[in-house]
C-alpha positions in Angstrom: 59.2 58.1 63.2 61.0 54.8 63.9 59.5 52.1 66.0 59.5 52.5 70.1 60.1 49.4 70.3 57.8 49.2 73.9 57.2 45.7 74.7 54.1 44.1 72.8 52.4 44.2 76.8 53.2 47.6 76.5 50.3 48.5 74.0 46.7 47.8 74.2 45.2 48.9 71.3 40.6 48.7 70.6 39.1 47.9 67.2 35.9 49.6 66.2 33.7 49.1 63.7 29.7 51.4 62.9 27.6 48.2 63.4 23.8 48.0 63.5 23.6 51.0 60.4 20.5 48.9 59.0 16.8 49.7 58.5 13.4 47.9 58.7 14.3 45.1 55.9 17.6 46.8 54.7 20.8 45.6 55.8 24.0 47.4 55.8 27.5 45.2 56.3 27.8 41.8 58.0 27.4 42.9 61.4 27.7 39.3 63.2 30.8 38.8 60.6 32.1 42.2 62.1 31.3 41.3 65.7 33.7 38.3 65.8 36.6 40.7 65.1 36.2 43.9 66.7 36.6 44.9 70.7 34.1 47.6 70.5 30.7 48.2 68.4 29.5 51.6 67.3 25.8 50.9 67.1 23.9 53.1 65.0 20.7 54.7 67.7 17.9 55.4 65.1 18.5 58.9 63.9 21.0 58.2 61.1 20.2 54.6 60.8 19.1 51.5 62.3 15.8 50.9 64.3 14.3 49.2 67.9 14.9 46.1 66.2 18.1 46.5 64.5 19.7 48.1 67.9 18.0 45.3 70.3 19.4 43.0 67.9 23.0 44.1 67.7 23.3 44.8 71.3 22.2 40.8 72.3 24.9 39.7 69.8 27.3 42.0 71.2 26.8 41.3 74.9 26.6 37.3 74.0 30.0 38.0 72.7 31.7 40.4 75.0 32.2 43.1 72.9 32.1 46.5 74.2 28.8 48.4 73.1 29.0 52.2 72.1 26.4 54.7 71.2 27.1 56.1 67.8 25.0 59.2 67.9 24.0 61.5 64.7 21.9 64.0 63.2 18.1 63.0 62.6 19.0 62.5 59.0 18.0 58.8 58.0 17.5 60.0 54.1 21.2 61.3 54.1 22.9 58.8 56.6 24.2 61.8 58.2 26.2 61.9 56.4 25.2 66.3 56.3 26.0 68.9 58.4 23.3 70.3 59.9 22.9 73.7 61.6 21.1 72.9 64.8 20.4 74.8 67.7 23.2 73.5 70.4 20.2 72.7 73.3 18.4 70.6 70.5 21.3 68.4 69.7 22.1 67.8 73.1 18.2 66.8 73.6 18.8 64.8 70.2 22.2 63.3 71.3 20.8 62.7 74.9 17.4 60.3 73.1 19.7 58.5 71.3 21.8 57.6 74.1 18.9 56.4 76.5 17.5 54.5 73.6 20.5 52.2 73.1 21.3 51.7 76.7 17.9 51.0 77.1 18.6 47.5 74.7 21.9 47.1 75.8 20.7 46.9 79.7 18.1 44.5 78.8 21.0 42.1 77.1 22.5 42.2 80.4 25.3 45.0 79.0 25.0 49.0 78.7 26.7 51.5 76.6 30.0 51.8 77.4 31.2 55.0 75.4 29.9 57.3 73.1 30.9 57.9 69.5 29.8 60.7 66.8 28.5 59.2 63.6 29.4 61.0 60.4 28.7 64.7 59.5 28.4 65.4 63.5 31.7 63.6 64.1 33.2 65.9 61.5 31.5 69.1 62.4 32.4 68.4 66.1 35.6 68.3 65.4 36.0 71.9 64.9 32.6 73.5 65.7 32.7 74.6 69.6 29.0 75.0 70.2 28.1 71.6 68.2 30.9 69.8 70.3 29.9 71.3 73.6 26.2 69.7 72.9 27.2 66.5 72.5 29.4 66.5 75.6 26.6 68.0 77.4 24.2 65.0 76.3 27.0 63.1 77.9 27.4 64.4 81.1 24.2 64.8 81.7 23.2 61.3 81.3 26.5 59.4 82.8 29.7 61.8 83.1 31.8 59.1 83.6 30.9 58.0 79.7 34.1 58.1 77.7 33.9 60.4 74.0 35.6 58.8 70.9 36.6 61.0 68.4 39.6 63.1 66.4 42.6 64.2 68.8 43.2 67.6 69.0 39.7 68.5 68.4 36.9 70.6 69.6 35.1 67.9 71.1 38.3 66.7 73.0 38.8 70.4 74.2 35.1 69.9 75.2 35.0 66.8 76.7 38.3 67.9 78.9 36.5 71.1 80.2 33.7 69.4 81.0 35.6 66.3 83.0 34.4 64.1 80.2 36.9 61.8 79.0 38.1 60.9 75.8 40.0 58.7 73.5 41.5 59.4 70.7 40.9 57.4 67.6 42.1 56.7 64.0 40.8 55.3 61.2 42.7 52.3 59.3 40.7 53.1 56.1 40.2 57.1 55.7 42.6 59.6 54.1 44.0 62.7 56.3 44.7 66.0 55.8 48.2 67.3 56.6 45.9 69.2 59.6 45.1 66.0 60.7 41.8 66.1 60.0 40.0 63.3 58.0 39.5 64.3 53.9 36.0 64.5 52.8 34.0 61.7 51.0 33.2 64.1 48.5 36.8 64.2 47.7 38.4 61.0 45.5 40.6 58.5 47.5 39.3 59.7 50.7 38.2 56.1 51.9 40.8 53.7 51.3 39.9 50.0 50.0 43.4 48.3 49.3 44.2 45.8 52.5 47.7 46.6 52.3 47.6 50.3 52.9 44.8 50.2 55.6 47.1 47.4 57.2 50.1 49.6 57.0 48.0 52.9 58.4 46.3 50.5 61.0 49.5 49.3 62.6 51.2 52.6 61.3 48.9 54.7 64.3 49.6 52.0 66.6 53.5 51.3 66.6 54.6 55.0 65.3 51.9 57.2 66.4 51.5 58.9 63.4 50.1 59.1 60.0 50.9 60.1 56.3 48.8 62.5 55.4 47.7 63.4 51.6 50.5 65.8 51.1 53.3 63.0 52.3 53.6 64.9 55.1 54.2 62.8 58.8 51.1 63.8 61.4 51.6 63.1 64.7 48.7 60.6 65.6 48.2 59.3 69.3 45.8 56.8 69.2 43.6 54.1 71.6 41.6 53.1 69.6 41.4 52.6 65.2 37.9 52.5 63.2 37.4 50.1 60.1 34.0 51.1 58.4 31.7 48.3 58.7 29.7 50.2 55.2 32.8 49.9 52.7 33.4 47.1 50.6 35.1 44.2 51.8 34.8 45.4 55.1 35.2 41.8 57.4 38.5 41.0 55.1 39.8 44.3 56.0 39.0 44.4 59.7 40.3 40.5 59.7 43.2 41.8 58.4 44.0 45.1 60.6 43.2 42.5 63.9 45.9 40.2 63.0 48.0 42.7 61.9 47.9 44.6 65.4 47.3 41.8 67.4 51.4 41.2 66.4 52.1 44.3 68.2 49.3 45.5 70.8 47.3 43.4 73.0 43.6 44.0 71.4 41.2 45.1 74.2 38.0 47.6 74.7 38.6 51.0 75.7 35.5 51.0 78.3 
């Protein structure tokens, strides 16, 4: 697809990163590093990482910053990173989802902030995508706490059909560093190449998403990719480079703002 060549005021683009993804003594990334690039924070709320400490911690650094504060929810699977699907019963996620939410907005109201938006961490965000009854939960957890809580996740999914039916709203998001299929779907981690570590091809899918609206996809195939918001992976190697990199790269075409 060749460039729309909109005017650069045109597009206003977010940049996300999984922040806070810590435990007790054990960090994970350079969450202040990552803080001074991004527009919005997916902070990990306890259940597949981080702790009280770690979240009050990111969410003061956050607010002191003015960077948008998201609730990256997850299964209550700390040993995996959850990083596994789990078979839950639907009205136990959305108690799950629902905990995890009031527990971050509890530290982020207390840094003079809140939560903002709500993002999927992981096997959940994968599972939601196309699992009905495990996206409904989490956009019941939503609603019931504060409709007017935006989802991020996959467009085209399950857990945007979800969110729509339920007067939720949601933004679509893409990843700078993950392969997709040609469904549009994100390939496994189990599968090799599936996380993508050279700067020039996350640059190029970064602004790719942004400027063309689409994607390559594994095959070579051209997805159609809508996107407000793109994800660099705050856990990956050379993570601050990379998101360093995507921001300047799409600050040359998009004005860089939070979603929420």
């Amino acid at each position: 697809m060749a460039d729309l060549q909109l005017p650069r005021g045109d597009r206003t683009v977010d940049l996300n990163a999984d922040l806070g993804e810590g435990f007790g003594i054990w960090r994970l990334g350079d969450d202040e590093a990552l803080l001074d690039v991004v527009t919005s924070a997916n902070v990990a709320c306890g259940f597949h990482a981080g702790d009280p400490s770690t979240m009050q911690r990111i969410c003061r650094l956050a607010a002191g910053r003015g960077v948008a504060i998201g609730a990256q929810v997850g299964y209550r699977d700390l040993a995996g990173f959850g990083r596994r699907r789990i078979d839950i019963d639907p009205a136990e996620l959305t108690a799950d989802v629902l905990y995890q939410l009031g527990a971050l907005d509890g530290f982020a109201r207390a840094a003079g902030a809140r939560v903002r938006y709500v993002k999927p961490h992981g096997a959940l965000y994968n599972t939601a995508a196309d699992d009905p009854d495990q996206a409904g939960a989490v956009v019941a957890a939503v609603a019931a706490y504060d409709p007017s809580l935006p989802l991020l996740g996959l467009p085209g999914s399950a857990l945007a059909a979800a969110a729509g039916a339920a007067g939720v709203s949601f933004v679509a998001e893409g990843f700078a560093d993950r392969a997709y299929t040609p469904e549009g779907r994100l390939v496994p981690r189990s599968v090799e190449g599936s996380v993508r570590h050279d700067p020039a091809e996350v640059v190029a899918q970064a602004v790719r998403m942004v400027r063309d609206r689409s994607v390559l996809a594994t095959d070579g195939s051209v997805v159609g990719l809508s996107v407000s918001s793109v994800c660099v992976h705050g856990d990956t190697p050379g993570a601050v480079a990379l998101a360093r990199a995507v921001r300047a790269a799409l600050a040359e075409i998009a004005d860089l703002a939070p979603f929420a």
